[in-house]
C-alpha positions as CSV (number, residue, x, y, z in Angstrom):
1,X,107.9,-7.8,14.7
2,X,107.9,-9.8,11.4
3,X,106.2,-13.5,11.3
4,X,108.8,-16.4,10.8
5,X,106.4,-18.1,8.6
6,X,105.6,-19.7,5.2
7,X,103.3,-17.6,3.6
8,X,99.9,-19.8,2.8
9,X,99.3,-21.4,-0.7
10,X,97.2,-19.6,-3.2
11,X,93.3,-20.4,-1.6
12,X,92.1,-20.7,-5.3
13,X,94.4,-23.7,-5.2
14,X,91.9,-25.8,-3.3
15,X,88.7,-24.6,-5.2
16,X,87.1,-26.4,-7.9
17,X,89.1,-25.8,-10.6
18,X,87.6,-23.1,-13.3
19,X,88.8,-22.0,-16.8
20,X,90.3,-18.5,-16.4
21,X,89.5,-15.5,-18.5
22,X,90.9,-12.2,-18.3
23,X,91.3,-9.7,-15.1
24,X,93.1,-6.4,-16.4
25,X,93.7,-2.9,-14.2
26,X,96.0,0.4,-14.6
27,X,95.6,0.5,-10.8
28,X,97.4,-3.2,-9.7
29,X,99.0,-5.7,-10.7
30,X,100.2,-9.2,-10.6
31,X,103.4,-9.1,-7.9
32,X,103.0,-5.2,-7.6
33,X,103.1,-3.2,-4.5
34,X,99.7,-1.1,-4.0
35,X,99.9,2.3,-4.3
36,X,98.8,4.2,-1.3
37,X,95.8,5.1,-3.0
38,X,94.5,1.7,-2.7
39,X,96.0,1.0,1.5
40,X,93.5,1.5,4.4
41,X,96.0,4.3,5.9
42,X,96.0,6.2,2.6
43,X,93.3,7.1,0.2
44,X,91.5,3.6,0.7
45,X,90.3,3.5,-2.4
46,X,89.2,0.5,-4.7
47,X,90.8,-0.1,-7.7
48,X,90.0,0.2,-11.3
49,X,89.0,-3.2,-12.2
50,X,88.0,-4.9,-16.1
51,X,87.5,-8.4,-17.7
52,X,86.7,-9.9,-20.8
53,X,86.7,-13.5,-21.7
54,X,84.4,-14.8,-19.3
55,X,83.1,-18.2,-20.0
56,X,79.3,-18.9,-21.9
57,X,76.8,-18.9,-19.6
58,X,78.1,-16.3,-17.1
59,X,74.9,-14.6,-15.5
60,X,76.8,-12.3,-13.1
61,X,79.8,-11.4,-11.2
62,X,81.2,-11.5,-7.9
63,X,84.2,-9.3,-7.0
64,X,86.0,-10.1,-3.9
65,X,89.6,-9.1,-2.4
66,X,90.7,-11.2,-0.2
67,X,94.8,-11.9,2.1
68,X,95.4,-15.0,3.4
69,X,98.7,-13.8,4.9
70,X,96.7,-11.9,7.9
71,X,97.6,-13.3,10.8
72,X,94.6,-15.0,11.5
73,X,94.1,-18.7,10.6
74,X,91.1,-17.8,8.0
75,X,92.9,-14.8,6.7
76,X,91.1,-11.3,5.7
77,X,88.7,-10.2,3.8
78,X,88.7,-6.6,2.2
79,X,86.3,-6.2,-0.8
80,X,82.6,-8.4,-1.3
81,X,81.2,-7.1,-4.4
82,X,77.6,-9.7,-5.2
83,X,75.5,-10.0,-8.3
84,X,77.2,-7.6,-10.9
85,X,74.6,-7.7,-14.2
86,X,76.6,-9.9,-16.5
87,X,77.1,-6.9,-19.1
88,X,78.9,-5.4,-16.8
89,X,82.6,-6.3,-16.9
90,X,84.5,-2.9,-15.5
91,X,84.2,-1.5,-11.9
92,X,85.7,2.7,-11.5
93,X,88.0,3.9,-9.4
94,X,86.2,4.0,-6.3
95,X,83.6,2.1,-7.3
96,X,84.2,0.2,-3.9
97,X,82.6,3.3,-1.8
98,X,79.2,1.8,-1.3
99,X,76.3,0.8,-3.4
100,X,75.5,3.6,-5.3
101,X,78.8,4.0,-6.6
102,X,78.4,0.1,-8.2
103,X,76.7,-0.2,-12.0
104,X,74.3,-2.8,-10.2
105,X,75.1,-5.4,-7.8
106,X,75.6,-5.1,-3.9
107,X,78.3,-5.1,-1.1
108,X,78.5,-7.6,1.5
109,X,80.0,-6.3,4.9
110,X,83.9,-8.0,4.6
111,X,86.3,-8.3,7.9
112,X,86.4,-5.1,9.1
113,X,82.6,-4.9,9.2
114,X,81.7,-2.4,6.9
115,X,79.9,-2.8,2.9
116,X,82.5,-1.5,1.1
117,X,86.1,-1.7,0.0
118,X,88.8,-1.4,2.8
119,X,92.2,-1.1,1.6
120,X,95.6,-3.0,2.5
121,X,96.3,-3.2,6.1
122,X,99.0,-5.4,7.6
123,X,100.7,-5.3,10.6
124,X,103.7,-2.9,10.4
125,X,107.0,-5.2,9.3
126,X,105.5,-7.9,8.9
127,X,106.3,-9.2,5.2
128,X,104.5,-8.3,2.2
129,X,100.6,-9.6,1.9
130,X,99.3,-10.9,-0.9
131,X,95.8,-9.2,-2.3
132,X,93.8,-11.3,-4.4
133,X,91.4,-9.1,-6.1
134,X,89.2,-11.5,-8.3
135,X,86.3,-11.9,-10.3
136,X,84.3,-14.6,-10.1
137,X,82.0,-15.3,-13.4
138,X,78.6,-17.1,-12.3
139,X,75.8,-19.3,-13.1
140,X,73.0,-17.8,-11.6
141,X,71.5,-13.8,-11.7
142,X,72.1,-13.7,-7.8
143,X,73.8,-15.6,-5.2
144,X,71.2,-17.3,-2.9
145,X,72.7,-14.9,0.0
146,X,71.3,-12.3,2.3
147,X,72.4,-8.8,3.4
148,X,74.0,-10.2,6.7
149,X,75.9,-13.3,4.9
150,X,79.6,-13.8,5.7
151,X,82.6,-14.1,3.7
152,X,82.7,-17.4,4.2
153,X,78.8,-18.4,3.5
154,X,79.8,-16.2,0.4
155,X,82.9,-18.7,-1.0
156,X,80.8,-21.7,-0.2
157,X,78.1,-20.5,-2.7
158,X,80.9,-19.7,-5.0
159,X,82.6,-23.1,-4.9
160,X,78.9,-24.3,-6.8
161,X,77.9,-21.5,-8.9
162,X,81.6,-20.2,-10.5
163,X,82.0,-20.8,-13.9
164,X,85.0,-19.1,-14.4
165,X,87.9,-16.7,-12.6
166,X,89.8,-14.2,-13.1
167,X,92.8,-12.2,-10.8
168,X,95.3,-10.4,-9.4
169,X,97.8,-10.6,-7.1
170,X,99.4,-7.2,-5.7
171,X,101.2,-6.9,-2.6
172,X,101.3,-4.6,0.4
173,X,103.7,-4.4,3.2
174,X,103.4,-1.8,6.1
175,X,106.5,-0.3,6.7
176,X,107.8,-0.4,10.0
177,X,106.3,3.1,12.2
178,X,104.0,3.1,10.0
C-alpha cells in the first residue's frame, strides 16, 4: 500500500549552509532510478563515486547515503563512510563492502546495523525514495567519533566540521510483489 504523503524537504536544507563542489558517478545520478546493482534485493552494491572542487582547507571526507522518505520519522540511513585522507576524492565500485575495500577511512554501522553499504530498500509500492549519496568535505583529519557512534552523533559533528558538499540524488521504488 502506497503512503498518501508529501515526501520531506531536502535534510541538507536545514544544515548550515556550505559552498558546493562537485559529486560525479557513471553509476547514479541526479533524479535517476538505481540500477539493481546498487538495491539491497539485487547486487547491493555501492556505487562508483568521484569529486573535485572541494573547498581550501578540506582535511578529509565523509561519505554518507542517506532516505528521508522511509517511513520512519528520522528517515534511513544506508552508507557511513568517516575520515577519507583528503587526497582521496574517488571511491570503486564496491568500495562500500567493508573496510578493506576503502583507500583509508572507516565505516560506521548505518540503519540496518551493519559497517558497510546497504542498498535501496523501500517498501514495495510505496513511491519512489530519494537517495542522497553525499560527500561531505571536512575541517579536521578525523571526526571526534567512535566505532559505535550513530548516524545521528555522526550529522551533529558534521553540522561543525563541513566545509563543503557535494551530492546526488537517485531514486528507488520497489515494485509492487517485489
Amino acid at each position: 500500500m502506497a503512503l498518501d504523503r508529501v515526501p520531506p524537504p531536502n535534510p541538507y536544507d536545514h544544515l548550515p549552509q556550505v559552498p558546493g563542489f562537485t559529486l560525479s558517478s557513471p553509476d547514479v545520478g541526479d533524479g535517476r532510478p538505481l540500477a539493481e546493482t546498487f538495491v539491497g534485493a539485487g547486487a547491493n552494491t555501492s556505487p562508483e563515486l568521484a569529486w573535485s572542487g572541494a573547498p581550501e582547507g578540506t582535511l578529509s571526507y565523509v561519505v554518507t547515503c542517506f532516505d528521508p522518505d522511509a517511513p520512519t520519522a528520522s528517515g534511513f540511513w544506508h552508507w557511513l563512510v568517516l575520515d577519507l585522507p583528503a587526497d582521496v576524492t574517488t571511491l570503486a565500485r564496491g568500495a562500500g563492502s567493508g573496510d578493506a575495500s576503502l583507500p583509508g577511512g572507516r565505516h560506521l554501522r548505518g540503519d540496518y546495523g551493519s559497517a558497510r553499504y546497504e542498498g535501496a530498500a523501500p517498501p514495495p509500492g510505496d513511491y519512489p525514495h530519494r537517495y542522497y549519496f553525499v560527500v561531505h568535505a571536512v575541517d579536521v583529519a578525523r571526526l571526534d567519533v567512535d566505532s559505535e557512534s550513530r548516524a545521528a552523533i555522526v550529522g551533529f559533528n558534521l553540522a561543525f566540521h563541513t566545509l563543503g558538499r557535494a551530492m546526488l540524488v537517485p531514486t528507488y521504488a520497489t515494485p509492487v510483489g517485489a
